[in-house]
N, CA, C and O atoms as a GROMACS GRO file, in nm:
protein
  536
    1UNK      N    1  -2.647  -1.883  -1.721
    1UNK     CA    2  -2.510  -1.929  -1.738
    1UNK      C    3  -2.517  -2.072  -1.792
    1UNK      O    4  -2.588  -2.161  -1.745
    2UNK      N    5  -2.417  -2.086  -1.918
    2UNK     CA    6  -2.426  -2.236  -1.926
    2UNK      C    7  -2.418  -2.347  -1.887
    2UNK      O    8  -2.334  -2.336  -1.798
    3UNK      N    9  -2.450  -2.459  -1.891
    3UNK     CA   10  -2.413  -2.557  -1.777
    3UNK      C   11  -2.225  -2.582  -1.759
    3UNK      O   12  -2.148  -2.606  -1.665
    4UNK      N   13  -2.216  -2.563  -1.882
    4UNK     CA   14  -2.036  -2.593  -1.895
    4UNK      C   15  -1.966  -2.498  -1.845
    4UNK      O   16  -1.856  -2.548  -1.819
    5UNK      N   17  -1.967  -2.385  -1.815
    5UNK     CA   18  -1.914  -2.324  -1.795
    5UNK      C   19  -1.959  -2.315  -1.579
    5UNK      O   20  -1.892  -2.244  -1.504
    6UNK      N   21  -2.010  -2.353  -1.558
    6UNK     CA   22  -2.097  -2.351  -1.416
    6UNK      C   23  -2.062  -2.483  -1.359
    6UNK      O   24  -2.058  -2.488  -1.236
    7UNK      N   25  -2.040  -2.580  -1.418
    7UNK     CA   26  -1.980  -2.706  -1.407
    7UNK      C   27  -1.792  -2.681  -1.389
    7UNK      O   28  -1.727  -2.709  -1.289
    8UNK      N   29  -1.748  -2.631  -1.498
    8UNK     CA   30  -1.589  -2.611  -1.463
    8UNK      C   31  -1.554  -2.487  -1.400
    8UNK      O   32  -1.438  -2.448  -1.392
    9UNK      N   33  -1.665  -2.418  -1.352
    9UNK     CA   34  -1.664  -2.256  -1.204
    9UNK      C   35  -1.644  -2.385  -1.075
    9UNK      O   36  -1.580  -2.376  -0.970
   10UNK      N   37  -1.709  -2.480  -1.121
   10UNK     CA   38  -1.741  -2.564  -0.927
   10UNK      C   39  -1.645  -2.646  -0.957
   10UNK      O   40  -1.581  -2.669  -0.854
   11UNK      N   41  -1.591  -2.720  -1.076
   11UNK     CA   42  -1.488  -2.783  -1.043
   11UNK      C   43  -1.340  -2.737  -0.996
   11UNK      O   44  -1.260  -2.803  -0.929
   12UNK      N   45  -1.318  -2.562  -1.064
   12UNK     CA   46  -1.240  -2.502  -1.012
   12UNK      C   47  -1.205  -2.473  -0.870
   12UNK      O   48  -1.098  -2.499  -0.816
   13UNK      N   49  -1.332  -2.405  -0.805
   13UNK     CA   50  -1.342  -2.410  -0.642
   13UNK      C   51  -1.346  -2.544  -0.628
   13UNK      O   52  -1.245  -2.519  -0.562
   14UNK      N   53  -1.359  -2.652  -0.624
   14UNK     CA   54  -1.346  -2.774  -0.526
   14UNK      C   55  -1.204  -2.804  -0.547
   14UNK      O   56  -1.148  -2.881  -0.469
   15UNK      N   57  -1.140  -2.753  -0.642
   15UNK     CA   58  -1.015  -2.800  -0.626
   15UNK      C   59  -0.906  -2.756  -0.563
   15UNK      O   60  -0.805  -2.820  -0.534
   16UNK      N   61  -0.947  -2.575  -0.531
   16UNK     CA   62  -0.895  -2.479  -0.484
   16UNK      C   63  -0.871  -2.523  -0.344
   16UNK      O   64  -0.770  -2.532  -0.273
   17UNK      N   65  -1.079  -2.562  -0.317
   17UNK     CA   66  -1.062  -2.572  -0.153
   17UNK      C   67  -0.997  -2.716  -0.103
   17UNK      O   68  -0.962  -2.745   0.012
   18UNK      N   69  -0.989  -2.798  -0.225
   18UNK     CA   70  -0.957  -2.906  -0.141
   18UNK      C   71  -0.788  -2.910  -0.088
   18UNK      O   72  -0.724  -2.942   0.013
   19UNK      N   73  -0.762  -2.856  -0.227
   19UNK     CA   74  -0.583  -2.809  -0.212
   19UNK      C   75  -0.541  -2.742  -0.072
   19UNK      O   76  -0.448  -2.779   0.000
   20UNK      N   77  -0.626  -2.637  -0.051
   20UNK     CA   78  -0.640  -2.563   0.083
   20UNK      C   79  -0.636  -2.636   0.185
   20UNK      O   80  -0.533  -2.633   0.253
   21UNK      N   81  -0.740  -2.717   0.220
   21UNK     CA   82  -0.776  -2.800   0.299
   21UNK      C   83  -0.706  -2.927   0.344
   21UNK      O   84  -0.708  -2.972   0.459
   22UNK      N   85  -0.647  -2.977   0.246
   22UNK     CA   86  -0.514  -3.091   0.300
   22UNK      C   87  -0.395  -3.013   0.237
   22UNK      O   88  -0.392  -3.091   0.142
   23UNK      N   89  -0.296  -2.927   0.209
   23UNK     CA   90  -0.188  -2.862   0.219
   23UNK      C   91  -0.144  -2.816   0.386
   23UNK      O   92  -0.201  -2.766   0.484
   24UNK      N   93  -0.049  -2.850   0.361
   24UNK     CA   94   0.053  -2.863   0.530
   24UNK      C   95   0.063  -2.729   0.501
   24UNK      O   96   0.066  -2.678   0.389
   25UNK      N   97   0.070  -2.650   0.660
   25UNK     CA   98   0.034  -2.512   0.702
   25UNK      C   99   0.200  -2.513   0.705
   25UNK      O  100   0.271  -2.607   0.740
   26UNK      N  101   0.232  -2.410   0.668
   26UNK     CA  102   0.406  -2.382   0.631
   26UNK      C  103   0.418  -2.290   0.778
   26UNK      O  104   0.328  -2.208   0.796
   27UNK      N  105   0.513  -2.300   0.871
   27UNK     CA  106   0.544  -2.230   0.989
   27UNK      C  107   0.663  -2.144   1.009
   27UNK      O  108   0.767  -2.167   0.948
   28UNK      N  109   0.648  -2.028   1.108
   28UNK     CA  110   0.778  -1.971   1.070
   28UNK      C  111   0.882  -2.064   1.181
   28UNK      O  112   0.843  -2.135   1.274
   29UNK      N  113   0.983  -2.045   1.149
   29UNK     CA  114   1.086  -2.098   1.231
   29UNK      C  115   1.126  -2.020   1.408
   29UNK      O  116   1.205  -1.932   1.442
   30UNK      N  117   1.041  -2.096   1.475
   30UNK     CA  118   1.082  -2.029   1.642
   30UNK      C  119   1.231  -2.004   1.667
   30UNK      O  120   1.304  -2.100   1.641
   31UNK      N  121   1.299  -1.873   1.720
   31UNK     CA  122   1.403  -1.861   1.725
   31UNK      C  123   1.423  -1.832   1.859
   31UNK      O  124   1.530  -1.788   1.902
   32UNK      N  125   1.281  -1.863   1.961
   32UNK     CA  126   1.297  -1.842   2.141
   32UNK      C  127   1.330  -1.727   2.199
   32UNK      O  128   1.370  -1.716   2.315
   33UNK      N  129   1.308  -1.591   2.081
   33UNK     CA  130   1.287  -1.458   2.143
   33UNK      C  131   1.307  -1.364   2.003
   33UNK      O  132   1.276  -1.404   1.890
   34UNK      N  133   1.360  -1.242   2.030
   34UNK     CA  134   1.353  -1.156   1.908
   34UNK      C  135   1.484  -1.213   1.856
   34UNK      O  136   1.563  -1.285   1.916
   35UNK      N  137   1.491  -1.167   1.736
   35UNK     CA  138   1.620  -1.174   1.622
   35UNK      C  139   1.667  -1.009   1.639
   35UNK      O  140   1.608  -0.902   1.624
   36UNK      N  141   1.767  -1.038   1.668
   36UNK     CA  142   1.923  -0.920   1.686
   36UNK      C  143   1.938  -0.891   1.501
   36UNK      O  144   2.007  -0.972   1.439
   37UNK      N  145   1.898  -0.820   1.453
   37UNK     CA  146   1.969  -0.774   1.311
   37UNK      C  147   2.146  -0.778   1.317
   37UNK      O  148   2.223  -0.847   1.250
   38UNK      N  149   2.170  -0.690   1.411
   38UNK     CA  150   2.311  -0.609   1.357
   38UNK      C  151   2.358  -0.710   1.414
   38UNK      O  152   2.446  -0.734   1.332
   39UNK      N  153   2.371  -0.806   1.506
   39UNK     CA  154   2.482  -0.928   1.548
   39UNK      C  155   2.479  -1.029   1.470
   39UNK      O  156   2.577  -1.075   1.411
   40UNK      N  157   2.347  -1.076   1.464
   40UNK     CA  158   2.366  -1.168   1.385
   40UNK      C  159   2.365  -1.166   1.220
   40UNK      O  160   2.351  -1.267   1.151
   41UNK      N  161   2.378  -1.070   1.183
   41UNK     CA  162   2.371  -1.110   1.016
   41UNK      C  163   2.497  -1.018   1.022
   41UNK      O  164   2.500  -0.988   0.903
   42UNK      N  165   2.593  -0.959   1.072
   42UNK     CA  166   2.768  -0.918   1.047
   42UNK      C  167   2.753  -0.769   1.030
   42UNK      O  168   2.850  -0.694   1.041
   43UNK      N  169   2.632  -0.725   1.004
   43UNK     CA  170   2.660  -0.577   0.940
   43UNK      C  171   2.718  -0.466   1.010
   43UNK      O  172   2.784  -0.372   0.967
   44UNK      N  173   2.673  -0.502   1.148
   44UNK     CA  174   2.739  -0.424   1.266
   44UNK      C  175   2.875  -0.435   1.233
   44UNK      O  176   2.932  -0.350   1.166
   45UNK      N  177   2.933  -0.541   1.281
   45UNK     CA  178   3.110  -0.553   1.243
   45UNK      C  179   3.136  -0.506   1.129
   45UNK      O  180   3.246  -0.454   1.146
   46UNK      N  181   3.094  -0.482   0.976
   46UNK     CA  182   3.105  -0.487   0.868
   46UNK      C  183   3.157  -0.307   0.891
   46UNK      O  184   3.268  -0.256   0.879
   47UNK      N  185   2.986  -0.231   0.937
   47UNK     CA  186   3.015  -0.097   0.994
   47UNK      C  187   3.128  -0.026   1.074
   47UNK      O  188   3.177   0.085   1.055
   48UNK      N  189   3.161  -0.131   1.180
   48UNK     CA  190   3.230  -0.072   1.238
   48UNK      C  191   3.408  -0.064   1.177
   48UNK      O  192   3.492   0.021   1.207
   49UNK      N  193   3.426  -0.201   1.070
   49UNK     CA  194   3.524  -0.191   1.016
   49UNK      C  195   3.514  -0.046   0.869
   49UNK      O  196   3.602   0.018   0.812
   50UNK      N  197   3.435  -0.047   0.862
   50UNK     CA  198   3.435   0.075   0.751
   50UNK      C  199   3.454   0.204   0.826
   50UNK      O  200   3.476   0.308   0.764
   51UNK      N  201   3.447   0.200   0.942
   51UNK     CA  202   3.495   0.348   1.019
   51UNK      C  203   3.347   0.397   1.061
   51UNK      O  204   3.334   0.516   1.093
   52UNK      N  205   3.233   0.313   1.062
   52UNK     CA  206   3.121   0.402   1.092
   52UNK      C  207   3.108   0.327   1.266
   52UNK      O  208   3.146   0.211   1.283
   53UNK      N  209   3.069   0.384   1.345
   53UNK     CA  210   3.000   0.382   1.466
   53UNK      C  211   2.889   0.339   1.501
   53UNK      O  212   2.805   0.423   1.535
   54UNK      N  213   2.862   0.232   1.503
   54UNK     CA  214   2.722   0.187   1.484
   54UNK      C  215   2.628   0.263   1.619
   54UNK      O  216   2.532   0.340   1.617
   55UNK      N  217   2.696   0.209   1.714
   55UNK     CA  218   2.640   0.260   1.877
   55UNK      C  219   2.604   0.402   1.890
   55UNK      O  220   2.507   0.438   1.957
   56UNK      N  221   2.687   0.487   1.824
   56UNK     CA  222   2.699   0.645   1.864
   56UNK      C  223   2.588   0.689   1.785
   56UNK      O  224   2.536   0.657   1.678
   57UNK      N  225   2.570   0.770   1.868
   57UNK     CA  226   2.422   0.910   1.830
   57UNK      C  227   2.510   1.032   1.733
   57UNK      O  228   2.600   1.112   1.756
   58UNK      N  229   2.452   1.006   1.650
   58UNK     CA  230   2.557   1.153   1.522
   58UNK      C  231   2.430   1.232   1.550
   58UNK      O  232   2.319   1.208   1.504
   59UNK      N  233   2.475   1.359   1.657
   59UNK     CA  234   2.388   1.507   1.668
   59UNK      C  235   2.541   1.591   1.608
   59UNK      O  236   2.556   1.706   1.650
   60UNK      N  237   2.619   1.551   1.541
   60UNK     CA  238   2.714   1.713   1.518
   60UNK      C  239   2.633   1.770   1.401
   60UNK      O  240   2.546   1.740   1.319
   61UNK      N  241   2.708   1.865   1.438
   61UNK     CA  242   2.625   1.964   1.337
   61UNK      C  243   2.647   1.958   1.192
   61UNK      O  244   2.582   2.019   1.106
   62UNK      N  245   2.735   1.886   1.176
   62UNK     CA  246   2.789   1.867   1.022
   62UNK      C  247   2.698   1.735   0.974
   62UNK      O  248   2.669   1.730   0.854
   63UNK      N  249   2.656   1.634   1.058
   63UNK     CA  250   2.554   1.525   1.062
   63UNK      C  251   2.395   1.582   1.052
   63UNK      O  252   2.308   1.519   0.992
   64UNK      N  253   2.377   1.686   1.106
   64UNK     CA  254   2.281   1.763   1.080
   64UNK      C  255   2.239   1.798   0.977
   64UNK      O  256   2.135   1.746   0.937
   65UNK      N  257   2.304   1.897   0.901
   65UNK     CA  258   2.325   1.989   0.784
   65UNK      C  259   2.312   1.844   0.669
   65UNK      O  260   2.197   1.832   0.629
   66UNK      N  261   2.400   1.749   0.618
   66UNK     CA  262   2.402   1.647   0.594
   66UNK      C  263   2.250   1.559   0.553
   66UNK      O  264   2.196   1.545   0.443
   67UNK      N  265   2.200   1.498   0.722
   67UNK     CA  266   2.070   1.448   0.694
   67UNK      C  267   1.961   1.518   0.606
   67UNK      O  268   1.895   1.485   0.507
   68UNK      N  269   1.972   1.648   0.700
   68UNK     CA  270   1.840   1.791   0.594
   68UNK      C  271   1.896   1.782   0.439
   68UNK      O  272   1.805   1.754   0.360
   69UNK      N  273   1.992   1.795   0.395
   69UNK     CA  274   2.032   1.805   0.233
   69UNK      C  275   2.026   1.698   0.213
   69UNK      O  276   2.048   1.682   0.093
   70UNK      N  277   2.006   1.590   0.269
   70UNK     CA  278   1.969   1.436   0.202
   70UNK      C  279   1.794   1.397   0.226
   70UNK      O  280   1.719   1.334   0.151
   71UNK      N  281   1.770   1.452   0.336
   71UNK     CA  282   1.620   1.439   0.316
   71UNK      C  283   1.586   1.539   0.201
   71UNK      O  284   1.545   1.488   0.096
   72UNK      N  285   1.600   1.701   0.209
   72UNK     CA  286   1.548   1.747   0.076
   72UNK      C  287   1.584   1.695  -0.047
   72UNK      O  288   1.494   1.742  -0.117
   73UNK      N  289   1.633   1.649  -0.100
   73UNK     CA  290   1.712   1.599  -0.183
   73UNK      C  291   1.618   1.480  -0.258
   73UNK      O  292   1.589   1.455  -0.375
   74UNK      N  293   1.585   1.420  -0.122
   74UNK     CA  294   1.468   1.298  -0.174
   74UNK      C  295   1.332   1.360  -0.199
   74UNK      O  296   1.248   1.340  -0.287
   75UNK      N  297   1.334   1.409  -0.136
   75UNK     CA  298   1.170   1.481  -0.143
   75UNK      C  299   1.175   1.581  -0.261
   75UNK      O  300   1.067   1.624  -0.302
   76UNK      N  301   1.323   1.636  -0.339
   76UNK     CA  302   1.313   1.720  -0.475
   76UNK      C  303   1.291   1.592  -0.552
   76UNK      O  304   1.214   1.588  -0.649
   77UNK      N  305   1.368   1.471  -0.503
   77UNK     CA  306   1.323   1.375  -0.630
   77UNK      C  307   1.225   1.294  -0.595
   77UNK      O  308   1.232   1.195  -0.669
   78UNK      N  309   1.162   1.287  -0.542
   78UNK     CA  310   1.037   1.246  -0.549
   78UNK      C  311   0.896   1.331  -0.643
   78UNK      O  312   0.803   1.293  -0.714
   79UNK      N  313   0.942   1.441  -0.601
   79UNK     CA  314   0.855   1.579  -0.646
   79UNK      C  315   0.897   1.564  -0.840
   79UNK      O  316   0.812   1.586  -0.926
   80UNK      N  317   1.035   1.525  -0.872
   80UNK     CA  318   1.047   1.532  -1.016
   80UNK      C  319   0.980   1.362  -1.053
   80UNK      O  320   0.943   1.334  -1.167
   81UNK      N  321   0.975   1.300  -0.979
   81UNK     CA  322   0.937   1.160  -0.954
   81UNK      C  323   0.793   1.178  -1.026
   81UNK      O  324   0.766   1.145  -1.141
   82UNK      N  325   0.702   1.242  -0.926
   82UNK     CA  326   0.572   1.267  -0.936
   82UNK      C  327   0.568   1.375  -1.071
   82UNK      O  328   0.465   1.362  -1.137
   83UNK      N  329   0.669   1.485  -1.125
   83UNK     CA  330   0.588   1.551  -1.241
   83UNK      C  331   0.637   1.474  -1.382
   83UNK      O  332   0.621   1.522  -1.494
   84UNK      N  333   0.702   1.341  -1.352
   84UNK     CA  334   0.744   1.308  -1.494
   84UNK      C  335   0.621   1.193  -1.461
   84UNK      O  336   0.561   1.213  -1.567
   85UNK      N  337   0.574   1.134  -1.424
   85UNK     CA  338   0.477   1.070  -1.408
   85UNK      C  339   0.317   1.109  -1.463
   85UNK      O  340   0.229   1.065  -1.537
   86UNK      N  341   0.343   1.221  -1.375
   86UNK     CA  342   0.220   1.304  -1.434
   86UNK      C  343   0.216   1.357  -1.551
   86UNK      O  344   0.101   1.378  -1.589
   87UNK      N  345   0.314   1.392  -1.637
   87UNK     CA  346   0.344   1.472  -1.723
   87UNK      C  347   0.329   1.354  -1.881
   87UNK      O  348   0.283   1.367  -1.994
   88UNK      N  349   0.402   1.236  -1.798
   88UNK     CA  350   0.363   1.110  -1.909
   88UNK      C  351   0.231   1.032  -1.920
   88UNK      O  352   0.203   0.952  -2.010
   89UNK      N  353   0.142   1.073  -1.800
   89UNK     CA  354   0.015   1.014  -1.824
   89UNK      C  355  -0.067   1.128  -1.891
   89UNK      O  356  -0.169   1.098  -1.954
   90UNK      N  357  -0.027   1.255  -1.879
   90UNK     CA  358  -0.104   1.341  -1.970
   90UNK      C  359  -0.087   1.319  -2.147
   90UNK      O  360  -0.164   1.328  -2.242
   91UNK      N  361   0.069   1.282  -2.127
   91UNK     CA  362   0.053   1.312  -2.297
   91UNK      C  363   0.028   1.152  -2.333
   91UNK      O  364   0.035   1.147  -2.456
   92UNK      N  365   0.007   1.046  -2.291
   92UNK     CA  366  -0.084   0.908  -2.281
   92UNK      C  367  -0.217   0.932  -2.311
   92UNK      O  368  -0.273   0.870  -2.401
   93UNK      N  369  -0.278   1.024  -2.240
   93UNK     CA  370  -0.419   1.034  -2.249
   93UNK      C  371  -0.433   1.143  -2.321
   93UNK      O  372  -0.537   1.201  -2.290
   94UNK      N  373  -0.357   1.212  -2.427
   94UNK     CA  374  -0.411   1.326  -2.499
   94UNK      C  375  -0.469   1.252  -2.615
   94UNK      O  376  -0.589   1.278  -2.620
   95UNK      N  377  -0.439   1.182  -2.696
   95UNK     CA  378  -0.520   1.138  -2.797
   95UNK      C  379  -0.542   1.240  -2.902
   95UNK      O  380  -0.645   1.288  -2.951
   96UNK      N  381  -0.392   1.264  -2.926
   96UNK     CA  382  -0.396   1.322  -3.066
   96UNK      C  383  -0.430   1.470  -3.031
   96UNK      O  384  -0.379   1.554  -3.105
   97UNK      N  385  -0.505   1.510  -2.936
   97UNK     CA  386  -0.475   1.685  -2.901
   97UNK      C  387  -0.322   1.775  -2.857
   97UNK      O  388  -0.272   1.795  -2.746
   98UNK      N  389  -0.279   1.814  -2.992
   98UNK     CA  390  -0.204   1.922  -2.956
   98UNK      C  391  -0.176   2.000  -2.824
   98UNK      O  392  -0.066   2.003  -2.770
   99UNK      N  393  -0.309   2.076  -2.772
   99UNK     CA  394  -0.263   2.103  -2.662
   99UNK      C  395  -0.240   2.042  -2.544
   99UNK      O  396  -0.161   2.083  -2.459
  100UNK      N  397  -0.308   1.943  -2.537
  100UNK     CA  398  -0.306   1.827  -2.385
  100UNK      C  399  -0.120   1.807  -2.433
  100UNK      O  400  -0.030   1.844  -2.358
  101UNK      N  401  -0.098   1.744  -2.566
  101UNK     CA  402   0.032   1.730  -2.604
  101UNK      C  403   0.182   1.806  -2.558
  101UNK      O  404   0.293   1.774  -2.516
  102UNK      N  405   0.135   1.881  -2.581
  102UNK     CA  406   0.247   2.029  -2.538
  102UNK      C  407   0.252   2.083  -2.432
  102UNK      O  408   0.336   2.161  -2.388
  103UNK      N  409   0.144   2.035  -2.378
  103UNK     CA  410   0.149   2.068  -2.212
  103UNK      C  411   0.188   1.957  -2.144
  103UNK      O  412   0.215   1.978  -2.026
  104UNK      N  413   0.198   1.860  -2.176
  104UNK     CA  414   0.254   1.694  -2.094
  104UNK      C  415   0.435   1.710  -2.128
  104UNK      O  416   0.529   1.677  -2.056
  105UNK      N  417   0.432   1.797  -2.316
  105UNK     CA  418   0.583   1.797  -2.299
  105UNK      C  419   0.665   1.905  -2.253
  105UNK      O  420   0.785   1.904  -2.224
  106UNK      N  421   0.564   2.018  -2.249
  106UNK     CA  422   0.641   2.118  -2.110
  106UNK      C  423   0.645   2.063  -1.972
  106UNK      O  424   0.729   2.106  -1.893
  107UNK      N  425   0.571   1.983  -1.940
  107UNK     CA  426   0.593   1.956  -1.803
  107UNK      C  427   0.704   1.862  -1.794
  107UNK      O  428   0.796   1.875  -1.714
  108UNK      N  429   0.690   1.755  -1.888
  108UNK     CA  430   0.853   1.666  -1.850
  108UNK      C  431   0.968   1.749  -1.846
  108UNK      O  432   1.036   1.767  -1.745
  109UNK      N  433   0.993   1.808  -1.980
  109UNK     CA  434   1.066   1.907  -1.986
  109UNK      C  435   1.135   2.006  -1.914
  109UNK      O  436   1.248   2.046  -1.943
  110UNK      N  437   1.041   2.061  -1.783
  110UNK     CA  438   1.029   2.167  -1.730
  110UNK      C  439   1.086   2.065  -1.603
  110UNK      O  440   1.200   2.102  -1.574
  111UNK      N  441   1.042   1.950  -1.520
  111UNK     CA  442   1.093   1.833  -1.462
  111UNK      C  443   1.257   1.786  -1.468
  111UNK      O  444   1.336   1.764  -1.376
  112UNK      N  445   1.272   1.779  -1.585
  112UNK     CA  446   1.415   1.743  -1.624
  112UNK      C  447   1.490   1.848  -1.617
  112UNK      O  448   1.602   1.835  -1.568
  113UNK      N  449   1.442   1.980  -1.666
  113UNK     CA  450   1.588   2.095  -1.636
  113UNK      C  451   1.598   2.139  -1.483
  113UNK      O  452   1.694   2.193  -1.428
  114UNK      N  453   1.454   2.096  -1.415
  114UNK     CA  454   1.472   2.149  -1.296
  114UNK      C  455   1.585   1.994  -1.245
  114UNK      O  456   1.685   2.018  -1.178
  115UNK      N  457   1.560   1.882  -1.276
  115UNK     CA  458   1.656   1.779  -1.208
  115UNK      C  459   1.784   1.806  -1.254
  115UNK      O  460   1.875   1.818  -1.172
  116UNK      N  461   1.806   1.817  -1.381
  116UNK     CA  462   1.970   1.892  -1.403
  116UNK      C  463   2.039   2.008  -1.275
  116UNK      O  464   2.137   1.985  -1.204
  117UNK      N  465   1.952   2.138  -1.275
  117UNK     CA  466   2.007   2.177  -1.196
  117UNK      C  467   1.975   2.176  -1.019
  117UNK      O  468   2.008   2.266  -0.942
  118UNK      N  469   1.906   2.053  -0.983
  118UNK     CA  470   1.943   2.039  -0.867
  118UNK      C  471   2.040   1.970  -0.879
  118UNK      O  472   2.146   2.024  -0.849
  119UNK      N  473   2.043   1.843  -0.922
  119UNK     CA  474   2.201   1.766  -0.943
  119UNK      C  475   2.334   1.857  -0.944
  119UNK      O  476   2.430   1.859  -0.867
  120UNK      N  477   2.308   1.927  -1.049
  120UNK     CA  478   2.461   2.040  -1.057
  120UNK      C  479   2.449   2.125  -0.926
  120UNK      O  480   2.553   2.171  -0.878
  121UNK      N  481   2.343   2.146  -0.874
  121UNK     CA  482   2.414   2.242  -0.742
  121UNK      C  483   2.472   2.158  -0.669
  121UNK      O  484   2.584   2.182  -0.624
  122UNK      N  485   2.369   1.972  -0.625
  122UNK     CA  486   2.418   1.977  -0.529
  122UNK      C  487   2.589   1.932  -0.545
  122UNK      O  488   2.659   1.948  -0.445
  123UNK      N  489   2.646   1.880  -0.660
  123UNK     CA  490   2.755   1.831  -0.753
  123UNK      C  491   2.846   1.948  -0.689
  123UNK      O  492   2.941   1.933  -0.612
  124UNK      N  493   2.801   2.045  -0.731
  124UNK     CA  494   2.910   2.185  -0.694
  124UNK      C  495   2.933   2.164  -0.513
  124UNK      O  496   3.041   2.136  -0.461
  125UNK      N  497   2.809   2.185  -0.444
  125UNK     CA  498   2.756   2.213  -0.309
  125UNK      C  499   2.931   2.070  -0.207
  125UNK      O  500   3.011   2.067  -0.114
  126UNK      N  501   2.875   1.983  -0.339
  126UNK     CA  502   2.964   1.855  -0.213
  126UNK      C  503   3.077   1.874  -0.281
  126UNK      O  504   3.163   1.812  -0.219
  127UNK      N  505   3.130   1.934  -0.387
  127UNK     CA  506   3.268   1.940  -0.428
  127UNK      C  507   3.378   2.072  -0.348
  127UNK      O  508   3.496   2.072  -0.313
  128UNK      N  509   3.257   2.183  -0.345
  128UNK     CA  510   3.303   2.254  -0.282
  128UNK      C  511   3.347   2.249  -0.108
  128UNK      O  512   3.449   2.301  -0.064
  129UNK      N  513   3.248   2.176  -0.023
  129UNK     CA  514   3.231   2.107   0.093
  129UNK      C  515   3.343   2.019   0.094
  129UNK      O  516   3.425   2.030   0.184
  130UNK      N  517   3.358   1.922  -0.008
  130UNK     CA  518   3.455   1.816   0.055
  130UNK      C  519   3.583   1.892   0.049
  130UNK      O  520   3.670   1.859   0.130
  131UNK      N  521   3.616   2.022  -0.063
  131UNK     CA  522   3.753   2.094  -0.124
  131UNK      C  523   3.829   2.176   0.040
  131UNK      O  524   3.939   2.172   0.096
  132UNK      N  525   3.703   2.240   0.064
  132UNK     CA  526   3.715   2.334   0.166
  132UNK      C  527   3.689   2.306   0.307
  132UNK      O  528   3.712   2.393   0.391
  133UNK      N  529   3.644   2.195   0.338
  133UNK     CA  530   3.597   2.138   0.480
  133UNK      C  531   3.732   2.070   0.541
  133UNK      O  532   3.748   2.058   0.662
  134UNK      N  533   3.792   2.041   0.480
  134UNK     CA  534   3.934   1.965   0.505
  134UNK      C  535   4.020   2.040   0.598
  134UNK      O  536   4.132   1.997   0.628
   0.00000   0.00000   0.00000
């Protein structure tokens, strides 16, 4: 290694450590027990003026049905998440092959019509729900 370059490697670290070494240690702020989220930053009140219940346990069954079609929901888009991802690093790494090509653009492809029609069911699913649940 050259000397110049081995000379400004050690002048780098001495400057690193010295910075380290006299820089004031930054502390968190003691608040003399845990921090309350929902009291102190309003959101609780905020909730409860929007009509939601902060306190109450939602087991109805309509809260049920609800969470499951919102958890699947994430996990379909995550799943289209993961094949447009995959589908764009294939045709990234085809390099000019046709078939790697056409198979990266069936898969986006095939990704996107499946996200169209989950969207449109669930579009129908909550139009019909909110029409008829009333």
């Amino acid at each position: 290694m050259p000397k110049i370059i081995s000379k400004n490697l050690i002048s780098a670290a001495l400057i690193i450590c010295l910075s380290l070494i006299f820089s004031s240690p930054v502390l968190a702020q003691d608040t003399g027990g845990t921090y309350n989220f929902k009291d102190k930053s309003g959101l609780g009140t905020s909730a409860n003026v929007a009509g939601y219940d902060v306190g109450a346990s939602a087991t109805s069954l309509e809260t049920l049905i609800s969470r499951a079609i919102y958890t699947l929901l994430s996990l379909v888009g995550l799943l289209f998440l993961g094949l447009i991802i995959y589908g764009s690093y294939t045709w990234m790494t085809a390099e000019g092959n046709e078939e790697k090509s056409k198979k990266a653009n069936n898969i986006i492809m095939s990704a996107l019509i499946g996200l169209i029609i989950t969207l449109s069911a669930y579009a129908l699913s909550y139009f019909l729900i909110s029409y008829f649940w009333q």
